[in-house]
C-alpha positions, 0 to 999 in steps of 0.5 A: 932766261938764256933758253927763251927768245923774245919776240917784240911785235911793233909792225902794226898800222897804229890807227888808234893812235893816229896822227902820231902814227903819221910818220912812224910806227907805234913802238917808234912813239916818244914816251916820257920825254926821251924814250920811245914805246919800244925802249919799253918791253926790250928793257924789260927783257934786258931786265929779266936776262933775256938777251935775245930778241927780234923786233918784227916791222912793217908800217913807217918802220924806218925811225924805229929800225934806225932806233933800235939799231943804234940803240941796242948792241952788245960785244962780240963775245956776246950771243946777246942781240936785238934784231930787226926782223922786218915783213919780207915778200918771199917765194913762199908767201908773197903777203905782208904780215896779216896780224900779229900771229902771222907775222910770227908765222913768216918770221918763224924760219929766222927764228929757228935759227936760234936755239931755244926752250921757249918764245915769249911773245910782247907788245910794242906799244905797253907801259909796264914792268915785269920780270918775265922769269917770274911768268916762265917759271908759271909756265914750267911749273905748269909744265904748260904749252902757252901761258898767257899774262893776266891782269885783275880788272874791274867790271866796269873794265871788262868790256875793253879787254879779252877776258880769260876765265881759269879753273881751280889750277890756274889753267884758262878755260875759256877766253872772251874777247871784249864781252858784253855786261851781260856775259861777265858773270859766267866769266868770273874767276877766282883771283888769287888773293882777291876772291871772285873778279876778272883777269883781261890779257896782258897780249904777253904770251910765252909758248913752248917752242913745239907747241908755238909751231903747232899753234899757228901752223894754219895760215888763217889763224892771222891774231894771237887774241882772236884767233891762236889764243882761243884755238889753243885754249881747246885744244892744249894747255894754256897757263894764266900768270897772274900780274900785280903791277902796272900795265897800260896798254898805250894804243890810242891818243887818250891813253897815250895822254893820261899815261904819260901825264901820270908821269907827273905825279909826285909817286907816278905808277910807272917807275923810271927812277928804279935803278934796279930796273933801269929803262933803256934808250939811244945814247945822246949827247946833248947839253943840259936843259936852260930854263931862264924865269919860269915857273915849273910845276909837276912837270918832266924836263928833258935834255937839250931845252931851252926854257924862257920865261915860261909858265909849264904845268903838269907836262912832259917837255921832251929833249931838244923842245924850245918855249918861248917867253910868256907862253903857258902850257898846262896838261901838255906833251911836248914831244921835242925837236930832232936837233936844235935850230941855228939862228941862220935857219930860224931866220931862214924859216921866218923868211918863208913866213914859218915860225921856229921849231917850238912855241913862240912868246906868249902862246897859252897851250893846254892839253894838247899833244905838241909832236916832234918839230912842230912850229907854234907861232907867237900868241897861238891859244891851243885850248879846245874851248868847245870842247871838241871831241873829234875834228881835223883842222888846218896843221892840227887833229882833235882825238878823244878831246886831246889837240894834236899838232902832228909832227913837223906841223905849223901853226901861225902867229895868233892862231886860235885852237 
């Protein structure tokens, strides 16, 4: 894909996923320990041999630019890159980015800079794989303007998607966002290999270059899904790709939650250990984990832990996280620490009446998410017996039934959540 350029869009606010878009976008959030949500569609790129790609920011970019930017480099021989492209005031248009297709309309004279056939456009807040030469060559053999990833749903699903129906050709003839139960029948298509169902956009779109240029050359299309996509449906060719693999679309707490603990299972639906699909991320130089006297079970362990005596079920620890003696966790992501802390600034931290970074002795945490840097004091109990769906408490916010205790949070000694 040496003629194709990628374009990753990691600018939104990330409200769904809130408050773990407090500090940091969404493609900046941590994903299985010690990947972050962007590592995700960039290593997908790498994967397929596309090698060119612009990463467009805009809300608390400041982690994910710094990530990408140590992260992602190749030699000077290369004409390979990832570039932060970042929302820009300009003499022409003093606006921030409006939505996903009006920020690739302002970055569109950064982009002609750069030859090209072909822009695919991606999500930064995904959980998939794919080989993307698969989706260009629908797209050539189509000899399309658009093509737009597609993924079988059920009809109990259809109603949280947009929708695409196609004709015999495979060709998208009408789109539907997020349609009624009594719209799904008339937007029923033949699946390929499955007989009549429903095809939800993926959010991946790849655009001849031309046909990109025309399709959001007006300036109050501001959304690819709502508003570019529909458009072009009408008035050009819009291909559908049929995909068979595993997608997840990360963008709220509840989804963000199952998703990483499927992690866990014994053959998760996400594979991280595929050698011939390696996922990329910043290069660390820390210690191995120490788990001293603990009972682990169906869990992912980072590097840099230091475990003591305790009982961790079904959970993702990140890098760096520290758990005390006792403590329990099960059902719980733990997104780690950003270093370890030494023995003068934990005494300096319980000086001021703050546990250390991590989860004291004793502590029972079950499903809950636990950001990077959190204080969980000794004997603290994280269970949402009540079963709360919503809520914001003192250091901590309930979202879809799920406890989060947000980054750099504190919870005292004998708390009870």
């Amino acid at each position: 894909m040496h003629d194709c350029l990628a374009v990753v869009l990691g600018g939104g606010r990330g409200s769904r996923l809130f408050p773990l878009t407090q500090k940091r976008s969404k493609p900046a959030v941590p994903i299985a320990g010690k990947y972050r949500l962007i590592d995700i569609p960039i290593s997908n790129c790498l994967n397929s041999g596309l090698r060119r790609i612009f990463v467009l920011t805009q809300y608390n970019s400041e982690s994910l630019n710094t990530h990408v930017t140590q992260t992602y480099k190749f030699d000077v021989f290369s004409d390979a890159f990832v570039t932060i492209l970042a929302a820009e005031q300009t003499e022409e248009n003093p606006q921030w980015f409006q939505g996903t297709a009006d920020a690739v309309r302002q970055s569109q004279h950064h982009l002609r800079g750069h030859r090209g056939r072909e822009v695919l456009i991606l999500s930064g807040d995904q959980l998939f794989q794919m080989d993307f030469r698969r989706l260009q060559e629908t797209h050539r053999a189509a000899a399309a303007d658009a093509t737009v990833a597609v993924i079988p749903v059920g009809r109990e699903q259809a109603g949280a998607f947009g929708i695409v129906k196609l004709d015999g050709a495979g060709r998208i003839v009408h789109f539907e966002e997020k349609p009624p139960p009594e719209r799904l029948d008339a937007l029923e298509s033949e699946v390929p290999g499955q007989g009549r169902g429903f095809l939800a956009s993926m959010g991946i779109y790849l655009f001849g270059r031309e046909a990109l240029e025309r399709s959001i050359a007006d300036a109050s299309l501001v959304d690819f899904g709502r508003h570019v996509i529909p458009r072009a449906i009408q008035e050009r060719r819009v291909q559908a790709h049929v995909f068979r693999g595993y997608w997840e679309d990360v963008g709220t707490i509840e989804s963000y939650f199952h998703a990483n603990l499927a992690l866990t299972d014994r053959f998760p639906p996400f594979d991280f250990y595929d050698a011939t699909r390696p996922v990329y991320t910043g290069s660390r130089f820390l210690p191995a984990s120490k788990v001293e006297a603990c009972l682990l079970t169906s869990s992912l362990i980072s590097e840099g832990c230091v475990l003591m005596g305790a009982e961790i079920e079904r959970s993702v620890i990140g890098l760096c996280s520290r758990i005390g003696p006792g403590a329990r966790l099960k059902e719980t992501l733990m997104l780690g620490a950003d270093l370890h802390e030494t023995l003068e600034e934990i005494e300096g931290a319980q000086a001021r009446g703050l546990p250390p970074v991590g989860i004291g002795e004793g502590s029972l945490v079950q499903r809950a998410i636990v950001d990077k840097n959190a204080r969980i004091g000794r004997g603290v109990r994280i269970l949402n017996e009540a079963g709360v769906r919503e809520a914001d408490g003192a250091g901590h916010y309930v979202r879809d039934g799920v406890v989060v205790v947000p980054k750099d949070g504190v919870i005292p000694d004998g708390t009870v959540i």
